[in-house]
N, C-alpha and C positions, 0 to 999 in steps of 0.2 A: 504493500500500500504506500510506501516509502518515494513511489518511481509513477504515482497517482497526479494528475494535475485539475482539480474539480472546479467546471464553469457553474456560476448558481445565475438563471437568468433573470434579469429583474424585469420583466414585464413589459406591455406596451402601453397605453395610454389607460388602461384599466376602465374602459366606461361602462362595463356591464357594471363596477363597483360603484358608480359615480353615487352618491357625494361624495363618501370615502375618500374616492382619491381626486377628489376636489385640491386638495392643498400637500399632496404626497403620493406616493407612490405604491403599486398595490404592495409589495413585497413591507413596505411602512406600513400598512393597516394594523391597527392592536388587533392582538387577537386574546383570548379566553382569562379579560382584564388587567395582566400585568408581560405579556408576550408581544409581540408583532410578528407574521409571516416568517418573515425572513429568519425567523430562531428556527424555525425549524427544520430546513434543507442544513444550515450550519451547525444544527448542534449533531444529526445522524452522520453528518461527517466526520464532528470528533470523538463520538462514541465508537467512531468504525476504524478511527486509525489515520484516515486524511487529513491532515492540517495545512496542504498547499491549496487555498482556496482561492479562486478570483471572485467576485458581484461584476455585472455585466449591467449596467444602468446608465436611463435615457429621459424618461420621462420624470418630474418633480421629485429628483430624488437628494435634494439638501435633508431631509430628515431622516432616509437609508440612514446618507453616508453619516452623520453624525451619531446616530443607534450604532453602526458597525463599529467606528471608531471610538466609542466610548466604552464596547462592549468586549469586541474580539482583540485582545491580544495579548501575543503570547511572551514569553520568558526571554532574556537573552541568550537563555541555553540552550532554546528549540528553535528547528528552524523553519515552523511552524508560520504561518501569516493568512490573514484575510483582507485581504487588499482588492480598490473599487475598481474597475476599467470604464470610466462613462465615455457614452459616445462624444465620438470627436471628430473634427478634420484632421486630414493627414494629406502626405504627399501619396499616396495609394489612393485614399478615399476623402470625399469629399459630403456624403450624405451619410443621415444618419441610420442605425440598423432598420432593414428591409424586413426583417421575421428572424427566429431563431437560427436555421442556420448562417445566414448573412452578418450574425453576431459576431459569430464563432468566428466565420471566417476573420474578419476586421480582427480580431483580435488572435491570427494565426501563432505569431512570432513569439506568445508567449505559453505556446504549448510546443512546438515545431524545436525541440530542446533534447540535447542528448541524454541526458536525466529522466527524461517523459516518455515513459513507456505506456501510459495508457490515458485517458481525458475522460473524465466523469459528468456528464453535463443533466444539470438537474434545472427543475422550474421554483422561480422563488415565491409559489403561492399556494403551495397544496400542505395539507397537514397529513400526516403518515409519519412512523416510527419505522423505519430500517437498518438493518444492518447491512454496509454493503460488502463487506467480509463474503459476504455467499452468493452473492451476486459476482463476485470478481470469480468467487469457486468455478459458475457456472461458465463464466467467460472462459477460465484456463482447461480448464476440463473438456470444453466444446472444441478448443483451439479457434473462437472464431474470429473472425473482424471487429464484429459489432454485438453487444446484446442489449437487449432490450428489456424493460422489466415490465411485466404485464400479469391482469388479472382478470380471472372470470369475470362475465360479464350477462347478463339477461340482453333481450334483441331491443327494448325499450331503450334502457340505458346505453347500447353499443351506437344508438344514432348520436351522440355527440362526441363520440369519442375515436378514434382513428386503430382499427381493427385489424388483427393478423392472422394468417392461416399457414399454419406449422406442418410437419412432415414426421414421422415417428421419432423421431430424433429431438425435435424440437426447434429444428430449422425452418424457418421464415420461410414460407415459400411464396408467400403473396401480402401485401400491406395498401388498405382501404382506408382514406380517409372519413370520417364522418358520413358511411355511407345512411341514405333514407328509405332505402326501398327494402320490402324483407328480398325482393330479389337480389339485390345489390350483398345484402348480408349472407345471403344463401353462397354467397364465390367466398366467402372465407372463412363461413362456420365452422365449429367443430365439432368433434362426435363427444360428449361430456365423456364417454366410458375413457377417451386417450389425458382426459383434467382429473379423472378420478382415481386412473390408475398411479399417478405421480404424489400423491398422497393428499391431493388439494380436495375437498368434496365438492364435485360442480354444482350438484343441488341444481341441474337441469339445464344449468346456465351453457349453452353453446356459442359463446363468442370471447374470443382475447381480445380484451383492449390494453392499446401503448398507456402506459402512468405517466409518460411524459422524461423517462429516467433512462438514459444510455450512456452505455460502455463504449467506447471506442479504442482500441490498438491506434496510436500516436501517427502511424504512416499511411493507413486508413482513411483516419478521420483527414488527416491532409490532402492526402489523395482526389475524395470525395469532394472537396470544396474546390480546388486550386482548378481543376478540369474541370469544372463546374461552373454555371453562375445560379444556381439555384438556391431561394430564399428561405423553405420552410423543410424540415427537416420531414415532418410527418407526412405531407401533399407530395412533394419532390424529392426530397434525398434519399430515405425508404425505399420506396416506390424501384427505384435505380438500383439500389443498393442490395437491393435480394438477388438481383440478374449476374452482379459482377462480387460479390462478396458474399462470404459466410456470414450471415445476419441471426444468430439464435435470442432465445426468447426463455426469459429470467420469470419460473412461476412466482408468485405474492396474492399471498389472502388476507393479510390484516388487514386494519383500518386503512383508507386512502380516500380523502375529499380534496376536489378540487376548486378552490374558493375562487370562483370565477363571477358570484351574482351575489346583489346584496341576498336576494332568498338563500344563496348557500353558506354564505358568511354567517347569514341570523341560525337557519340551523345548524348549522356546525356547532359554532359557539352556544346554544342552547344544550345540544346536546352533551358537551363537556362537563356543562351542567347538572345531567339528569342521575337519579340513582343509579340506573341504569345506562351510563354514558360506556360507547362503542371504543373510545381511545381515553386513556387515562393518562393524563399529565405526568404524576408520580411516578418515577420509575428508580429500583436503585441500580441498575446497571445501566440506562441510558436517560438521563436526564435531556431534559429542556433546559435550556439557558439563556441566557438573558442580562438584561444592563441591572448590574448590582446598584441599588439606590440609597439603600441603606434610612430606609420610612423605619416609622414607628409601630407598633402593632396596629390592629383594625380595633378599635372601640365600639361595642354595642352596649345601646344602654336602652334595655326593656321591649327589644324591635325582636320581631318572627321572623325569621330566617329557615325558607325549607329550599332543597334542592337546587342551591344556587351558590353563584362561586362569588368571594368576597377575596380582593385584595388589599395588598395593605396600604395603611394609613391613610385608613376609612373612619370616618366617626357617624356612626347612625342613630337616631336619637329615638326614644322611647312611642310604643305607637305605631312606630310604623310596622310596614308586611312585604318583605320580599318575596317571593315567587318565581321558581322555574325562570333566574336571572343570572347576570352578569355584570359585576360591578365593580368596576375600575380602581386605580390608583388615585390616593388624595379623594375620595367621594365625601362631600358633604353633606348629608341627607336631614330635613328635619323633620320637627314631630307630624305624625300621622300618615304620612308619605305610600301609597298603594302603588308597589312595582311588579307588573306580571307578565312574564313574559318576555323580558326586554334587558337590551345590552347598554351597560353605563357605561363610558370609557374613561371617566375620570376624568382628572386634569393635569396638567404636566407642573404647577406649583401650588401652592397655598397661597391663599389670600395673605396679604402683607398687613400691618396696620396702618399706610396708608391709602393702598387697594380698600378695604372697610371704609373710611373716613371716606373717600373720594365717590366710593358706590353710593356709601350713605347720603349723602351732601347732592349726589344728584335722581335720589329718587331710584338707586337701580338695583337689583338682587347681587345679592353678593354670589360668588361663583359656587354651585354645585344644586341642591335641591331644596326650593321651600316647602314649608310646611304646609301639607293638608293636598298636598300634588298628588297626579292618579297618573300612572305612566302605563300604557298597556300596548305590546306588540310595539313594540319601539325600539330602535335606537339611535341614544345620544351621542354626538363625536365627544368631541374635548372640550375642554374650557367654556363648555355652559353656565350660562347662569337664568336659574327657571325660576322665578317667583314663588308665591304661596298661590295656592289653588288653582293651580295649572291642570290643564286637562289635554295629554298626550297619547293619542288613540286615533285609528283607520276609521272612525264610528260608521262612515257611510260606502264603507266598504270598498273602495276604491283600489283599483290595481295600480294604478300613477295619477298625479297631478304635476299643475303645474311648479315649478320651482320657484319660493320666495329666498329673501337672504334669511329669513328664518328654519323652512322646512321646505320638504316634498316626502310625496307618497313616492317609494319604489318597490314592486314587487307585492305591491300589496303590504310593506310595511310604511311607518310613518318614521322618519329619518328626520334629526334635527341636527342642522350645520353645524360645523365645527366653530364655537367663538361665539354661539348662538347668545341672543337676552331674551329671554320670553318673559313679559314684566305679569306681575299680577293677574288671574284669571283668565289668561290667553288661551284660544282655542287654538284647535286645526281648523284650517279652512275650508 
């Protein structure tokens, strides 16, 4: 893993996330109240041994690169790093990345390295817990060029996802993008008894879909781009790449979401939530990681707290009722407060005392939640400040609205701006 070089991609303009990443970058989204994205493609790399990491970023990514560099780095004894590559000009190039492989390419000369035996390229938005320790197994074992890491799949779910159809071996023999048609699906299904024999239970499921996570042999992945000009790895490169290369296919059944829509963000992060949550944070052999802040504990004083994840240096005050939520760093909550359902993100400081004097003096909420507030199916970005008796709910059901500087509906949930003031009594629209 030593001779490993891992691209982590940071994403493109994110707008299925929009508001989100109104002011940041999807890979910057918080995730499950004290994380963001991007811990988690970083931290299964150092659980797995990899610590030569590039980020690959283009769109609003000042608050990445300040999370990375506050977060990742290593000892002078290791030689260990995670360091940003953002798009740029160059005497080669002169526009910015076209799609994932177009990245890669742009940024050849930092893998094209006689130390670089093999290039890990992962996406910096999905949540999953792996070890690629067995993933490499499967690479060295196959002797292939390329692998892929892929998992059962139903035919519902395989239409957004870029599908492959394997050979008893486990070799790539065909790769479909996002196909719609069940005909379309029918050219690369598989027989579940060839996923069950491998010890995965297909549970009926007859299709592999790409996670988005490939192996490449270093002369390979060069190969493929330089005689190329092709931009997206899963549409074009693939597609080529089973014809003229050993391409095998890396089984995985754990957890794997790909936070691609505010609906899959809000269930994700719900579910992390639930008694019954699919991935668990806690781990002692493979932690999540993250920017040490060094907060206070979370203060509850007489609040119902069920099935919801509280981080720290929270103060929630007597009366109120969390429910099936998620509540950020720095949360301010006061008395009577009904939160069901819904993602808090907290805030990135505490009110100052002359932040208070200054809110107070002109009439406005101090930052976090006032008293007697109903939050339901929601969520808040950062550095809100929401009055007393606010009322934060889809109530008329709506799948989108239009966008204010205060809110919008997306996906059917109610999404409040980042930096939001919602003074006193304020509705949704």
């Amino acid at each position: 893993m030593r001779n490993v070089i891992t691209l982590v991609l940071g994403g493109g303009r994110g707008t299925r996330l929009y508001p989100l990443t109104k002011y940041r970058s999807k890979p910057a989204v918080p995730l499950a109240g004290k994380y963001r994205l991007i811990d988690i493609p970083l931290s299964n790399c150092i659980n797995s041994g990899l610590n030569r990491i590039y980020v690959l970023t283009q769109f609003n990514s000042v608050s990445l690169h300040r999370h990375i560099r506050r977060t990742y780095a290593f000892d002078q004894f290791n030689e260990g790093f995670v360091e940003i590559l953002a798009a740029q000009q160059t005497l080669d190039a002169a526009n910015w990345y076209q799609g994932t492989a177009d990245a890669v390419r742009k940024n050849l000369r930092y893998i094209d390295q006689a130390d670089c035996q093999c290039a890990l390229i992962l996406s910096g938005d999905q949540l999953y817990r792996m070890n690629f320790n067995e993933m490499m197994a499967t690479h060295l074992q196959s002797k292939a060029d390329v692998t892929i890491a892929a998992m059962p799949v139903d035919r519902q779910t395989a239409r957004s996802m870029g599908l492959m159809r394997v050979d008893g071996t486990g070799r790539v023999a065909g790769f479909l993008e996002k196909p719609q048609s069940d005909k379309e699906i029918d050219i690369v299904r598989m027989d579940p008894a060839w996923i069950d024999a491998r010890g995965i239970p297909s549970g009926g499921r007859d299709c592999l879909a790409s996670m988005g996570i490939y192996l490449f042999n270093r002369v390979a992945l060069v190969k493929l781009l330089t005689k190329t000009d092709y931009h997206d790895f899963g549409r074009e490169i693939f597609p080529a790449a089973t014809r003229t290369h050993r391409v095998q296919v890396h089984l995985f059944d754990g957890y794997w979401e790909d936070i691609g829509t505010i609906r899959s963000f809000y269930d994700a992060n719900l579910a992390l939530a639930a008694h019954n949550r699919p991935f668990d944070l806690a781990s002692a052999t493979a932690p999540i990681y993250t920017r040490a802040r060094f907060l206070a504990p979370s203060r509850v004083d007489g609040a119902k707290v069920t099935n919801s994840l509280v981080a720290d240096g929270c103060v929630i005050e007597e009366g109120t009722t969390i429910e099936n939520s998620v509540v950020g760093l720095r949360c301010r909550i006061g008395r009577g407060v009904a939160i069901t359902n819904s993602i808090l993100m907290g805030s990135d400081d505490y009110d100052s005392a002359d932040d208070v004097a200054h809110a107070t003096a002109a009439g406005l909420p101090l930052t976090g939640i006032g008293e007697g507030t109903v939050i339901e199916g929601a969520i808040i970005d950062k550095n809100c400040r929401i009055g007393r008796n606010v009322r934060i709910a889809n109530d008329r059901g709506l799948d989108s609205s239009e966008e204010t500087p205060e809110a919008m509906i997306r996906d059917g949930i109610a999404c409040i701006q980042k930096a939001a003031t919602l003074c006193d009594g304020w509705r949704m629209a």
